[in-house]
N, CA and C of each residue as an Amber inpcrd file, in Angstrom:
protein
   288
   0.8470000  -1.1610000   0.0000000   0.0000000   0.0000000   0.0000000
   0.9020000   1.2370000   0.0000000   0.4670000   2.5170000  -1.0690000
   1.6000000   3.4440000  -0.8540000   0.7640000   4.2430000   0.3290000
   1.5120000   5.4600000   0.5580000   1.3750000   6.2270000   1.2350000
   0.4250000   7.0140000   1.0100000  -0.3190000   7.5330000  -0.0290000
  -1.1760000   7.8810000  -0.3850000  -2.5040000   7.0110000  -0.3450000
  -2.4080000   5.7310000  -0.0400000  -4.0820000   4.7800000  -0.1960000
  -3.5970000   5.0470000   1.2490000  -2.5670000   4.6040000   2.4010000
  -2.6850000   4.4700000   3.4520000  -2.9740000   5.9070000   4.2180000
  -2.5350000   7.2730000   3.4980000  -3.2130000   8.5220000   4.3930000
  -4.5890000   8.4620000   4.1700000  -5.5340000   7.9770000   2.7650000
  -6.8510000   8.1130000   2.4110000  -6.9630000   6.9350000   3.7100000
  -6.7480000   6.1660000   3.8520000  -7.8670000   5.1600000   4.9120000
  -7.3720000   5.5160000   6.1740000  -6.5380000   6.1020000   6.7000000
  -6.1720000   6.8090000   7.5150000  -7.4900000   7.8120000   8.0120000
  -7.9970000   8.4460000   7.0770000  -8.7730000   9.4490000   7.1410000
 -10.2280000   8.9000000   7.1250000 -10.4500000   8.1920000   6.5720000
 -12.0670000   7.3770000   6.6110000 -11.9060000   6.4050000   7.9300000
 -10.9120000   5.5690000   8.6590000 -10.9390000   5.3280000  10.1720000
 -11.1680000   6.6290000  10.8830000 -10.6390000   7.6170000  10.9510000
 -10.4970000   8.4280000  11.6060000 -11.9850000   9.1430000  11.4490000
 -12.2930000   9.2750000  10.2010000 -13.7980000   9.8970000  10.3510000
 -15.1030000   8.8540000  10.8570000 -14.6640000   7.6970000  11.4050000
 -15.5230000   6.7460000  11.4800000 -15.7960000   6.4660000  13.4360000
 -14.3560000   7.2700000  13.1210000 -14.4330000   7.1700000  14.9350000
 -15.2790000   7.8070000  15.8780000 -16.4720000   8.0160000  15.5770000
 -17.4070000   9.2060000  16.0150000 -18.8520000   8.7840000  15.9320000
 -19.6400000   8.3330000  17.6720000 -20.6320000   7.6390000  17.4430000
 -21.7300000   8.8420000  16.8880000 -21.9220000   9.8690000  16.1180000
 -23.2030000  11.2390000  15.8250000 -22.4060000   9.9940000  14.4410000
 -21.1400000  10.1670000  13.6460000 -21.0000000  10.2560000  12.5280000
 -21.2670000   8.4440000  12.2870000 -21.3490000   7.5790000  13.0750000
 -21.7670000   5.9670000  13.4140000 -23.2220000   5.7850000  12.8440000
 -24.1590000   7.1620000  13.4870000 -25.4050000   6.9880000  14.1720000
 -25.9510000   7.7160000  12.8560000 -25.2320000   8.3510000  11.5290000
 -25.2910000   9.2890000  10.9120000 -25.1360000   7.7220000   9.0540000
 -24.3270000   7.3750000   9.6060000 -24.1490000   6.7690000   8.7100000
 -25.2830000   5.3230000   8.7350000 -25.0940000   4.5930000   9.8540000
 -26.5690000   3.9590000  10.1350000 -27.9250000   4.5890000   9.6010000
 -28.3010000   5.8050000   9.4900000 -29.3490000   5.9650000   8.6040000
 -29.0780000   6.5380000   7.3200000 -28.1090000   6.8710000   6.7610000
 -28.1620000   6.4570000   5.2600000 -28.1770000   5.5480000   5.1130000
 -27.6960000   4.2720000   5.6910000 -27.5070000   2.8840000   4.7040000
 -28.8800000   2.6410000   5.0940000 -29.5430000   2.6910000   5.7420000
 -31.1370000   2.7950000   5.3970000 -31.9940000   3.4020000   4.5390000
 -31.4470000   4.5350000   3.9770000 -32.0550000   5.1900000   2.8570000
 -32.3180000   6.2780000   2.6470000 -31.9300000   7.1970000   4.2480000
 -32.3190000   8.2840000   4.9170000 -31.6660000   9.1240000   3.7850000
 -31.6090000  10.3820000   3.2930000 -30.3250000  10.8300000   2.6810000
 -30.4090000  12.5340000   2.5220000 -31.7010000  13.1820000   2.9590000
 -31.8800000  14.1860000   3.3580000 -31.8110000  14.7140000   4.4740000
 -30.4340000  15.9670000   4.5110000 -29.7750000  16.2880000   5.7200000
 -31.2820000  16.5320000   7.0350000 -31.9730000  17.3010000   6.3810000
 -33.0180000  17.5220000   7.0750000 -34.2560000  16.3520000   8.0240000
 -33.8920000  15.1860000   7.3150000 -34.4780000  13.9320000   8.1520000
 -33.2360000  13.3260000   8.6340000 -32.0050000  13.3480000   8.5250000
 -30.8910000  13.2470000   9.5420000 -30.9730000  14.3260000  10.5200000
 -31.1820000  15.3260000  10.6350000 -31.2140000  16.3850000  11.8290000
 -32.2200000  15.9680000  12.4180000 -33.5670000  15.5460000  12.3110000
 -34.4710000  15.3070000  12.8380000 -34.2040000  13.6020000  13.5750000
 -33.3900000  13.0370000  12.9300000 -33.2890000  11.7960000  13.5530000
 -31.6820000  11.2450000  14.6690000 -31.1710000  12.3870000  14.2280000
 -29.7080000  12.4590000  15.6550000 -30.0390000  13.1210000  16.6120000
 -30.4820000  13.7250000  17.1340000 -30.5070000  14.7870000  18.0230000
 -29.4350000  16.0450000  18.7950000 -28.9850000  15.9430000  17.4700000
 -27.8080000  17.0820000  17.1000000 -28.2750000  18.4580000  16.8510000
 -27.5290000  19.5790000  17.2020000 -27.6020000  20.9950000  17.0620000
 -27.6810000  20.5920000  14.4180000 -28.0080000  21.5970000  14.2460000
 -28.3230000  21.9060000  12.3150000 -26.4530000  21.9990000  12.3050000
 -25.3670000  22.6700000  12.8610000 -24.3840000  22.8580000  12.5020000
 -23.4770000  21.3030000  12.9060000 -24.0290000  20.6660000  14.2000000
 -23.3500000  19.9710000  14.4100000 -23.3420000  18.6060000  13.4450000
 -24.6710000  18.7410000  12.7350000 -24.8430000  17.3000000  11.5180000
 -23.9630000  17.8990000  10.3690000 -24.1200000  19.5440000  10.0250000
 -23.2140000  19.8010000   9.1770000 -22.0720000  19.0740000   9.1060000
 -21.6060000  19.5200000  10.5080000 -20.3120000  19.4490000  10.4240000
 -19.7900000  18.0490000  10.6250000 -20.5430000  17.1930000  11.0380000
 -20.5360000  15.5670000  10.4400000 -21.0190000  15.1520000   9.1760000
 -21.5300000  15.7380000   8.2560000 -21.3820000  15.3710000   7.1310000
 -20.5540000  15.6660000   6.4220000 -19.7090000  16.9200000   6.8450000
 -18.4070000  17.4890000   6.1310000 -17.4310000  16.5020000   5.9240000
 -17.4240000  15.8670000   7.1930000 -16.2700000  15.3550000   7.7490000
 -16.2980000  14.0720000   6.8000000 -17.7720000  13.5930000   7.2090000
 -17.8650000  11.9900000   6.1930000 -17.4650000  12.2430000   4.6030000
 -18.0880000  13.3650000   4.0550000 -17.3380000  13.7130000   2.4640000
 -16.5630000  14.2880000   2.8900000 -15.3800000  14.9330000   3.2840000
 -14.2740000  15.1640000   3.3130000 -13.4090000  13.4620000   3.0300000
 -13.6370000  12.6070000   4.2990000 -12.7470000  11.5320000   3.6750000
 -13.4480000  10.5070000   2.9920000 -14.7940000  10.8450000   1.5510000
 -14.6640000  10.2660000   0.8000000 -15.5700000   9.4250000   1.0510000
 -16.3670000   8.8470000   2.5130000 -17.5720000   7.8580000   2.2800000
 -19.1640000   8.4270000   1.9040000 -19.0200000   9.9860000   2.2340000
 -20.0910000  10.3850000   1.2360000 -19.9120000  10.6530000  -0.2440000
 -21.0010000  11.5210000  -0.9600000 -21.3700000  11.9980000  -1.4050000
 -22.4810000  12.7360000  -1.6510000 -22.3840000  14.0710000  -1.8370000
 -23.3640000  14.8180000  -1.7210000 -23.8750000  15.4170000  -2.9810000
 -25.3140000  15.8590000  -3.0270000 -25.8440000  16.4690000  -4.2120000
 -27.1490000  17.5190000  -3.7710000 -27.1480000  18.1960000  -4.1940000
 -28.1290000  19.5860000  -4.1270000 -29.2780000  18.9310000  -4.9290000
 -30.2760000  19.0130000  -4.4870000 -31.5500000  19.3330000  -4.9010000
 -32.6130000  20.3940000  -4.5230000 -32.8670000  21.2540000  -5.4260000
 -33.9040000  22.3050000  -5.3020000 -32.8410000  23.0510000  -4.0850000
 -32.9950000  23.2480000  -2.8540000 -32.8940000  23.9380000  -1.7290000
 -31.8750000  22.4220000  -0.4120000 -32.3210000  21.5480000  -1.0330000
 -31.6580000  20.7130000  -0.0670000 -30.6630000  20.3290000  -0.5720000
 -29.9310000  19.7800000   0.5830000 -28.7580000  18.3500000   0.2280000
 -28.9680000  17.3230000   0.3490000 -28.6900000  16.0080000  -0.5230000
 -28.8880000  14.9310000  -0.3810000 -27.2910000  14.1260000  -0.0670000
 -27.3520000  13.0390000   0.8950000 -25.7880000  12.5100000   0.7670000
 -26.1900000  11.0310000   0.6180000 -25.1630000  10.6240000   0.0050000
 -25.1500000   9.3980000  -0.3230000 -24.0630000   8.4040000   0.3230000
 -24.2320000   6.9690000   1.0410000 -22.3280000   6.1080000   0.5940000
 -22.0220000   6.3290000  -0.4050000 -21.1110000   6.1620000  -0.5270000
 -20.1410000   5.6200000  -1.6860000 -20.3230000   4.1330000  -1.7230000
 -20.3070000   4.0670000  -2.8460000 -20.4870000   2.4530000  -3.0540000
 -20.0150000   1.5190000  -2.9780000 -18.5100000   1.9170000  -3.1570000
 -16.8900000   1.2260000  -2.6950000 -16.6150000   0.9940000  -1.2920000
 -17.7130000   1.9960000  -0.7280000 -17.2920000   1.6490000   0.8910000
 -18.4860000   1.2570000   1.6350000 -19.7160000   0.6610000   0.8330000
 -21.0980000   0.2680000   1.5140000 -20.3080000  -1.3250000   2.2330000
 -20.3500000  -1.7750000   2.3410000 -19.5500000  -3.0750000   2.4900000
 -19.0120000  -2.9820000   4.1480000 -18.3930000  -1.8730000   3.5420000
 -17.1500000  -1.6130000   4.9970000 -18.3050000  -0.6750000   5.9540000
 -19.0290000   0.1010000   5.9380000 -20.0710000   0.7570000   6.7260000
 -21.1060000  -0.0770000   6.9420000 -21.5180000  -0.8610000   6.5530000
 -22.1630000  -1.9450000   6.8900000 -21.5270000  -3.2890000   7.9140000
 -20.6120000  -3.5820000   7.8100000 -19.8260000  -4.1230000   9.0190000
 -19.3850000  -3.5940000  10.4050000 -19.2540000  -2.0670000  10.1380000
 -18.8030000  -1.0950000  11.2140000 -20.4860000  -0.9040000  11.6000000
 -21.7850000  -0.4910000  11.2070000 -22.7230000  -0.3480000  11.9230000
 -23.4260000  -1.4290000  12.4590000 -23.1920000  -2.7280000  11.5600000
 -23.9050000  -3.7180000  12.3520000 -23.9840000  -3.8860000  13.9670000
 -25.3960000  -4.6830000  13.9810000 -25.9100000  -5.0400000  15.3360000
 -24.9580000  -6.1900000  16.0790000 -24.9050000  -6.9290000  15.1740000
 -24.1120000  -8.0580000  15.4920000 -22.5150000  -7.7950000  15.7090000
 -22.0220000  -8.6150000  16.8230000 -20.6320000  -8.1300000  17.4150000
 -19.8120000  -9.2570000  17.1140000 -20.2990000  -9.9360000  16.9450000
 -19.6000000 -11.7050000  16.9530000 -18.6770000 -11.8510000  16.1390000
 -18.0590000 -10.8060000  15.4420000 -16.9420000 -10.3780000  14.7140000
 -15.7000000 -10.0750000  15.5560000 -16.2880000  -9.2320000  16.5530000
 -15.3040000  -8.9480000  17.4920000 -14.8240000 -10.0390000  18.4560000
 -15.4550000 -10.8900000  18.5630000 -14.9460000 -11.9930000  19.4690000
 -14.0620000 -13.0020000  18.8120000 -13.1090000 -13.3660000  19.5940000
 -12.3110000 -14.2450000  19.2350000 -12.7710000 -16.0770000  19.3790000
């Protein structure tokens, strides 16, 4: 791995480490994808989801798109896989 794939996943652990941005990503992979029914469903301050969604497209597991007046965010599709293992219910991964 060069140094460049290892600072990018560097940065998507690091943005993952954060149960708002956990609890944020758990309802997109449900389908959620309007910031405005994510604010209503974290119980976060309007700046503080901002600023967890920044963070998630900053390193790359969102994507975002404007419609009319809103934002919509999306996974990335390359990394549904890996956010889906990190939100699961099931722990039995973690056990040895």
């Amino acid at each position: 791995m060069d140094e460049t794939t290892r600072s990018h996943w560097a940065e998507v652990f690091a943005a993952l480490a954060s149960e708002p941005r956990l609890q944020i990503l758990e309802l997109l992979a449900q389908g959620t994808s309007q910031c405005q029914e994510i604010l209503s469903q974290v119980g976060l301050s309007q700046p503080a989801v901002s600023y967890h969604l920044a963070k998630l497209e900053h390193a790359g597991i969102l994507h975002k798109e404007r419609t009319g007046s809103r934002n919509c965010y999306w996974l990335r599709e390359e990394l549904r896989e890996i956010i889906r293992i990190v939100t699961k219910e099931d722990r039995s991964w973690t056990t040895r």
